[in-house]
C-alpha positions in Angstrom: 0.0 0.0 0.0 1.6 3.1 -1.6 2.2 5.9 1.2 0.4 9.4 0.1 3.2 12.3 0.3 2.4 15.0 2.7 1.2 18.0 0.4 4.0 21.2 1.3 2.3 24.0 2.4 3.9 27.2 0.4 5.4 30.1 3.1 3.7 33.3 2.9 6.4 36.0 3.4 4.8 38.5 5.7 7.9 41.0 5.5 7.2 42.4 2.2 6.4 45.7 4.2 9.9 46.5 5.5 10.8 47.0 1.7 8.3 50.0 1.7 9.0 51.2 5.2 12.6 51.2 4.4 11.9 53.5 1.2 10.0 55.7 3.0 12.0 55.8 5.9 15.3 56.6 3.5 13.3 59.7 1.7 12.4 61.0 5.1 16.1 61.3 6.2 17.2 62.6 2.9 13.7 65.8 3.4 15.1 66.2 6.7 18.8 66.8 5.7 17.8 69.0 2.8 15.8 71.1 5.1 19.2 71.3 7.7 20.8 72.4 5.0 18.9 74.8 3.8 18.1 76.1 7.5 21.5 77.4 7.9 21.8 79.9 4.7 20.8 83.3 4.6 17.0 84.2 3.5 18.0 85.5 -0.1 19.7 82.0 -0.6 16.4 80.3 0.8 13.8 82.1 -1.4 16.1 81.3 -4.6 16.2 77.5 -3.6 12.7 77.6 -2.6 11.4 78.7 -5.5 13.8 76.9 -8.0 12.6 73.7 -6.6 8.7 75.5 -6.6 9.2 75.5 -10.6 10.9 72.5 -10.7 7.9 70.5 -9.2 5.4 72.0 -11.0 7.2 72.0 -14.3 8.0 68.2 -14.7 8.7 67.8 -18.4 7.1 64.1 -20.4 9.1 62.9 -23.0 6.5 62.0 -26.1 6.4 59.6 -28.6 8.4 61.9 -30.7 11.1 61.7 -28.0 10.1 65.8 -27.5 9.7 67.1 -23.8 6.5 68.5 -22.8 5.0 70.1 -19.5 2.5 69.0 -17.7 1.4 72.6 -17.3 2.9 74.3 -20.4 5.6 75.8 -18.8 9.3 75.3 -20.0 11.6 73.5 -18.1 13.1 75.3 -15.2 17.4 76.0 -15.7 18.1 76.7 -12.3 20.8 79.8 -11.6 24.1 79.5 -9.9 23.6 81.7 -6.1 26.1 84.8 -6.6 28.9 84.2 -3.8 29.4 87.1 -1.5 33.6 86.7 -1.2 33.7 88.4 -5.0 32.8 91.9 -3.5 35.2 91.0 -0.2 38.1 90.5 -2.5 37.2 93.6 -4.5 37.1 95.2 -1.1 40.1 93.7 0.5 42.2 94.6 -3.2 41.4 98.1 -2.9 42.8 98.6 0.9 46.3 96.9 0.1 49.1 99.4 0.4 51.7 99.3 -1.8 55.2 98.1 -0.6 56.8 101.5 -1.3 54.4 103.3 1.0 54.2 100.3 4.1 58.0 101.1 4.0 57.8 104.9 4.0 55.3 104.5 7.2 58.1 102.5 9.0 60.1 105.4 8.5 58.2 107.9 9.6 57.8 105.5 12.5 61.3 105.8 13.4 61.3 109.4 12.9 58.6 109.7 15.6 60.9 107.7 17.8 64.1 109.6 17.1 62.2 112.9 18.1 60.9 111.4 21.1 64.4 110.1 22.2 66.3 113.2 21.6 63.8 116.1 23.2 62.5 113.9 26.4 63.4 116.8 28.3 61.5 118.8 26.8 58.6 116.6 26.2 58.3 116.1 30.2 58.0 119.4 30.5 54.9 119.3 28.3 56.5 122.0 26.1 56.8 119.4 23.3 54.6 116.9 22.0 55.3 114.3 19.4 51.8 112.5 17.4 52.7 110.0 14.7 50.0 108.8 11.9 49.7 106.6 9.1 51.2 109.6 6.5 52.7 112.4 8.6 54.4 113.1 12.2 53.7 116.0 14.1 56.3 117.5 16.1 53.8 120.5 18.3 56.5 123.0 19.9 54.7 125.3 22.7 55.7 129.0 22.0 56.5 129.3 25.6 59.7 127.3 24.4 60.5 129.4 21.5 59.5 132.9 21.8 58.7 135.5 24.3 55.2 136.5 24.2 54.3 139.2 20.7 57.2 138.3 19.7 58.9 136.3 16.5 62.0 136.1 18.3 63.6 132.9 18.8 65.2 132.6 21.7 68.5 130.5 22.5 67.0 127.7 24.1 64.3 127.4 20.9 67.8 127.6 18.5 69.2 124.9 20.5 65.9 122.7 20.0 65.6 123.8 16.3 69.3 122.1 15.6 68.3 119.0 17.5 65.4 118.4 15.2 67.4 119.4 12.0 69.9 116.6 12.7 66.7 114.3 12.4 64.8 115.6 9.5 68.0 116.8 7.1 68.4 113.3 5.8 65.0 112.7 4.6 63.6 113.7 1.6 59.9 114.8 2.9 58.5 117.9 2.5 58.4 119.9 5.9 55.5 122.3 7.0 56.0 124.6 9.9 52.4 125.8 11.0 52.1 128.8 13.4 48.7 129.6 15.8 47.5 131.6 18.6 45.4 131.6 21.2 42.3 134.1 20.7 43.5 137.8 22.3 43.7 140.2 19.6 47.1 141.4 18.8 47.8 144.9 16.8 51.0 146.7 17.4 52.9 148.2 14.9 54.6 145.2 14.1 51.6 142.8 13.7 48.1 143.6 12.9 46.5 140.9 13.5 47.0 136.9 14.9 47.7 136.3 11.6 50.6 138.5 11.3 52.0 136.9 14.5 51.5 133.3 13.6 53.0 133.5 10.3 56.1 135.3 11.5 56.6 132.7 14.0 56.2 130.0 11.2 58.8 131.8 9.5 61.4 132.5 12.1 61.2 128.7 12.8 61.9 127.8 8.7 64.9 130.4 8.8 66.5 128.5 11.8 65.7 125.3 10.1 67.9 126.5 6.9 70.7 128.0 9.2 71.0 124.4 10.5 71.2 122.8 7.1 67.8 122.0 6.0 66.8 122.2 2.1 64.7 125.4 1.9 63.3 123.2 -1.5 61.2 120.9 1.1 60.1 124.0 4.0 56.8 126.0 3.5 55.6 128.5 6.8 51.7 128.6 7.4 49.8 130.9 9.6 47.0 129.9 11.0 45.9 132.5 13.5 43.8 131.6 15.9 41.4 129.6 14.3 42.4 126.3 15.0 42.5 125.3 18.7 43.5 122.1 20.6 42.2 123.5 23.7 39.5 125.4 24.9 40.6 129.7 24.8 38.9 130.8 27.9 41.0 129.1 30.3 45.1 129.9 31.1 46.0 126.2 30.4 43.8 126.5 27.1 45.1 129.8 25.4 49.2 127.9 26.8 48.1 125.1 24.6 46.9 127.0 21.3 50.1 128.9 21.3 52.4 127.0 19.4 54.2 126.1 16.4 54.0 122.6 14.4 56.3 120.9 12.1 54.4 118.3 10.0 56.9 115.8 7.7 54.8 114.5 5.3 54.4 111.3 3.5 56.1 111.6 -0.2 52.5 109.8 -1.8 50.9 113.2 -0.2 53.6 115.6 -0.9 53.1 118.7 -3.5 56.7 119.5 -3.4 59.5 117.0 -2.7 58.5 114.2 -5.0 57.5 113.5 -8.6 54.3 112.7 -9.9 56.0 109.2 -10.4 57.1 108.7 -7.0 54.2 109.7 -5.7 52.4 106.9 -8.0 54.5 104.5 -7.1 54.0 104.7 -3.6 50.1 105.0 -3.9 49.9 101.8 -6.3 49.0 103.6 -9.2 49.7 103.9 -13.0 49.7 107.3 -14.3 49.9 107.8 -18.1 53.4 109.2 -19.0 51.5 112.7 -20.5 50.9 113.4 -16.6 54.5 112.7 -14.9 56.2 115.7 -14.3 59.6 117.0 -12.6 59.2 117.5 -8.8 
């Protein structure tokens, strides 16, 4: 008696839905990295990528039977544009600050200069009759008249002739043009030598650039200004105010600024520029 075989039952696979979970799961990572990412860029960037992908999904193009695209709403396919980078203007930006070579070297030594005058009139300075200010393109040596002349007058006296050959030694080297600015405090003056604060300041400008040439200066790189009394440091109606107006300042220049003491070329090569050769001149 034949045996009958025991009919296999087929297995029904009951995980099919992990496949579909799994593909649902990866596309909800990759929405949530793509909206991280896009959570950390500025709001001009957002609105482009927003609506780029906007047209995108509403745009999608068919390919036909002729193998042509068409839209689904009769609009042509979205080209999405390239963000413009912001470090194109910073470069632009940072370009246009860079000094040349020529110039970062002239600052040095104006720089030392400032240190040289400080070294050689500390006396002087701690009596607060001398004060020495260094910037980027000029230093300003500001002599109190107290140390130089007596008061109305354009005198120098021996101590100021003493100072005057000091600072020579320093500046008679260089080749930067040297202004020698005069002021006053705000009393009136009118004598028979001097009309005005004008008169006074100028004259003292100029006794100062005389002294400079006895001691060996170039008179081709000294001008003399008077300014009066309308420029102040301090305020007029106090003692220690109208002590600190009256004074006399020798500014050294930087060559890139200078009318007199350098060409046109110089002064373009220090600045980083290119003149056309129609517009170099002799200094």
């Amino acid at each position: 008696m034949a045996r009958r075989k025991k009919k296999i039952e087929e297995h029904t696979n009951t995980e099919r839905w992990m496949v579909s979970y799994a593909d649902f799961v990866t596309l909800l990572f990759a929405f949530f990295v793509v909206m991280y990412s896009i959570s950390s860029i500025n709001e001009g960037k957002y609105k482009t990528f927003s609506s780029t992908l906007s047209r995108i999904f509403t745009s999608s193009p068919i390919e036909t039977m002729t193998g042509q695209p068409i839209s689904l709403f009769e609009q042509p396919p979205t080209i999405a544009e390239p963000l413009p980078l912001e470090s194109e203007p910073y470069a632009e930006t940072e370009k246009r600050r860079e000094l040349s070579s020529a110039i970062l070297e002239e600052q040095e030594k104006l720089s030392a200069v400032s240190k040289q005058f400080e070294d050689i009139l500390t006396p002087m300075i701690k009596e607060n009759l001398i004060e020495v200010n260094k910037h980027d393109f000029w230093v300003e040596l500001q002599m109190s008249s107290e140390l130089l002349f007596t008061s109305g007058s354009d005198q120098l006296s021996q101590r100021a002739i003493d100072v005057i050959k000091l600072i020579a030694a320093v500046v008679t080297p260089l080749p930067n043009a040297l202004s020698v600015e005069g002021y006053t405090d705000n009393i009136p003056i009118e004598t028979a030598i001097f009309r005005s604060n004008w008169d006074l300041s100028s004259a003292r400008a100029t006794s100062v650039v005389h002294e400079m040439i006895n001691a060996g200066v170039d008179p081709l790189r000294l001008s003399a200004v008077g300014y009066g009394e309308y420029h102040p440091i301090a305020d007029n109606s106090t003692e220690k105010g109208r002590f600190q107006n009256r004074r006399v300042t020798l500014v050294i220049t930087s060559q890139a600024f200078s009318r007199y003491g350098a060409s046109d070329e110089e002064r373009a090569k220090l600045l980083n520029f290119q003149p056309s050769s129609a517009s170099i001149k002799k200094p």
